[in-house]
TORNU-593015 format. One record per residue (C-alpha): residue in three letters; x, y, z. Coordinates in steps of 0.25 Angstrom, whole numbers, padded with zeros to 4 digits, always signed. Layout:
N
ALAXYZ...
//
This chain:
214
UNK+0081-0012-0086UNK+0071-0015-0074UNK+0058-0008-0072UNK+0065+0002-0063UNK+0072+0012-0073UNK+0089+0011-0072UNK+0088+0028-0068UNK+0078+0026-0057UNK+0086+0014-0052UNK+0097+0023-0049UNK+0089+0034-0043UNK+0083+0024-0034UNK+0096+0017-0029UNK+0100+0029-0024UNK+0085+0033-0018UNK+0087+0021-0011UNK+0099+0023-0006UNK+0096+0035+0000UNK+0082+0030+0005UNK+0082+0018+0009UNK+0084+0014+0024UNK+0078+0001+0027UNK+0078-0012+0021UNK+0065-0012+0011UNK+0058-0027+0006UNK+0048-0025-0006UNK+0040-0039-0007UNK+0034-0040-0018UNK+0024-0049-0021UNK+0021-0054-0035UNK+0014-0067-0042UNK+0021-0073-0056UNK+0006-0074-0063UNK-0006-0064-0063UNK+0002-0052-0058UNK+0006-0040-0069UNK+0017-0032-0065UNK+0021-0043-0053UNK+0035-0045-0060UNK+0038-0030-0063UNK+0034-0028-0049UNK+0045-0036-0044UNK+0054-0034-0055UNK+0050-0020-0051UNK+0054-0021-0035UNK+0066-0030-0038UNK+0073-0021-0045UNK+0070-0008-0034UNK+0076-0019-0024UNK+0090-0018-0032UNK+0092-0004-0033UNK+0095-0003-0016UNK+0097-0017-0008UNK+0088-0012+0005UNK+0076-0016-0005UNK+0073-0031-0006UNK+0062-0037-0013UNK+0053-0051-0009UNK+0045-0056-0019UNK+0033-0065-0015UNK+0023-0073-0025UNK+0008-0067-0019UNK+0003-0083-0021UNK+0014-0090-0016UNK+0018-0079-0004UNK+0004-0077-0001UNK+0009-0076+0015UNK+0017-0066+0012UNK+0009-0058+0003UNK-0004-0058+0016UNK+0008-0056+0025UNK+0010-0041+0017UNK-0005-0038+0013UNK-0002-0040+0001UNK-0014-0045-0008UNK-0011-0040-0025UNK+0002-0041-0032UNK+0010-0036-0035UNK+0014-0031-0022UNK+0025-0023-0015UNK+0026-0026+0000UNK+0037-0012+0004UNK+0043-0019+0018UNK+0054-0010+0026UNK+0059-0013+0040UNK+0043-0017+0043UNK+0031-0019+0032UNK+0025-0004+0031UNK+0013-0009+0025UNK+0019-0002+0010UNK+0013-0011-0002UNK+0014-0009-0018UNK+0004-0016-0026UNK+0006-0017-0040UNK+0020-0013-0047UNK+0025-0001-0043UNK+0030+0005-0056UNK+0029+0019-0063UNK+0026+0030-0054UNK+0023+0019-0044UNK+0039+0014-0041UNK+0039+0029-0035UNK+0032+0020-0024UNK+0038+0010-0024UNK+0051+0016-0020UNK+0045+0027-0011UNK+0038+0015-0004UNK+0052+0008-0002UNK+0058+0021+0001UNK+0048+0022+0013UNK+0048+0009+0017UNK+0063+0008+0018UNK+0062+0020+0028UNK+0052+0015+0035UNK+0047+0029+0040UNK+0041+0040+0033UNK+0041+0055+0027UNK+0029+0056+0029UNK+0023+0069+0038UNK+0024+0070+0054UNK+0008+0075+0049UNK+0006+0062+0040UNK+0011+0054+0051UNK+0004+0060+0063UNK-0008+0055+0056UNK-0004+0042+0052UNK+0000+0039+0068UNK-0016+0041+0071UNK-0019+0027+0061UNK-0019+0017+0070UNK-0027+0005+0061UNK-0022-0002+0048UNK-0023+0007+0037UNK-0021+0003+0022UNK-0019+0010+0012UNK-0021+0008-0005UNK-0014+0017-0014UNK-0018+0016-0029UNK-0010+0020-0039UNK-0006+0020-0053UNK+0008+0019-0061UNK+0006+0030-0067UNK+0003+0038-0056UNK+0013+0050-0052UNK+0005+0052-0040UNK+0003+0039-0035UNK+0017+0037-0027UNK+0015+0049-0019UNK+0004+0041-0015UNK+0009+0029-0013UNK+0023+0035-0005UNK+0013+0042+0006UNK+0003+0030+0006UNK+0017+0022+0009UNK+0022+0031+0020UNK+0010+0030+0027UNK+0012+0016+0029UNK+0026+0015+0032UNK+0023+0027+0043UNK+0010+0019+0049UNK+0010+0005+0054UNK-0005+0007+0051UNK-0003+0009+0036UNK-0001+0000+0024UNK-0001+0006+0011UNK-0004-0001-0003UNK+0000+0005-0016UNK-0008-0002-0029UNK-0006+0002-0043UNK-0022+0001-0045UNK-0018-0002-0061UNK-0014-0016-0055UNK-0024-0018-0045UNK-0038-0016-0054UNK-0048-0021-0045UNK-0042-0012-0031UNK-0043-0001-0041UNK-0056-0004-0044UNK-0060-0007-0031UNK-0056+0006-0025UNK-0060+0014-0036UNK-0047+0018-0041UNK-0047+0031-0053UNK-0034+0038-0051UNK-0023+0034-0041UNK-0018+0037-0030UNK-0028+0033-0024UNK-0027+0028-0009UNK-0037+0020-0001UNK-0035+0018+0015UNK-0042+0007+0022UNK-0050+0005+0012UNK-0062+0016+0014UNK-0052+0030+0014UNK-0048+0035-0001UNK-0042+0045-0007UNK-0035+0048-0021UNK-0022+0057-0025UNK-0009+0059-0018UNK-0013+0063-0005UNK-0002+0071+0004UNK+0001+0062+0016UNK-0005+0067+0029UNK-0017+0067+0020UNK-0016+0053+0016UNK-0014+0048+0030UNK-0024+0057+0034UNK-0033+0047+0024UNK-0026+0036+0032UNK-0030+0039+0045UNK-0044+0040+0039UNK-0042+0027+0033UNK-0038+0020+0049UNK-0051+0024+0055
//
């Protein structure tokens, strides 16, 4: 048995059926020494890429691949680089397990997509961000409401070229955790100076973003 229960596989084969539309490429980047939960985390995505074949995985050493990993902004492992017909910007730091695979899956989802949900409101306002915008999202495992989070923090990036979003479980991350002065989760900072904690509906959240351009 994997880390992906047999009764979710089944549930997800058929999510996935249903909702995928494009190709989706998960790179992973990892390092064999120093690095906790880099094996689960590809064991992890590995196992999510045999449940429907529009899901690839490319694993990458962060040392030996350090092109690649500058190429995707990609500066801690592990580290989930989500890529669809274009690279929306959606990353995963840290092993997506627990409440947190919920994210992992809604992030593929989205990605696979490549558009949106999200409200004509929401997206009125993200058409006004015209500069690069960066979003962190920390969270927890353990987390019930982290994912809702996570998902809208996601969306906002695959629905603005101006958006990149990070999700980090802060549990693996200490000193980001510390530096932001982390004490419960979600907690989202944009652009390093706007920050909010909780779930935040979505035209709210990119409100928050739009704050976070100027």
């Amino acid at each position: 048995m994997g880390l992906i229960p047999d009764d979710k596989k089944e549930l997800l084969k058929n999510d996935f059926k249903e909702k995928l539309d494009h190709p989706v490429k998960i790179l992973m980047f990892t390092q064999e020494i120093e690095c906790r939960f880099c094996s689960d985390t590809r064991e992890l995505v590995q196992e999510l890429a045999t449940l429907n074949d529009k899901i690839t995985v490319e694993v990458y050493d962060f040392v030996a691949d350090a092109q690649k990993a500058k190429e995707y902004g990609v500066d801690k492992i592990p580290a989930l680089a989500i890529i669809g017909e274009k690279d929306y910007g959606v990353r995963i730091y840290g092993i997506p397990y627990g409440y947190e695979l919920q994210t992992l899956i809604e992030a593929t989802i989205t990605v696979s997509k490549g558009k949106t949900d999200l409200t004509d409101k929401t997206k009125s306002i993200l058409a006004e961000v015209k500069k690069p915008v960066h979003i962190q999202v920390f969270v927890s495992l353990t987390c019930n409401h982290c994912p809702v989070a996570a998902a809208v923090a996601h969306q906002l990036a695959v629905e603005s070229d101006f958006v990149k979003a990070d999700v980090i479980d802060g549990s693996e991350f200490p000193q980001l955790a510390q530096k932001y002065a982390v004490m419960g989760v979600p907690k989202i900072i944009i652009n390093e100076k706007i920050e909010f904690m909780g779930a935040f509906n979505e035209d709210l959240f990119a409100e928050h973003v739009l704050l976070g351009a100027f």
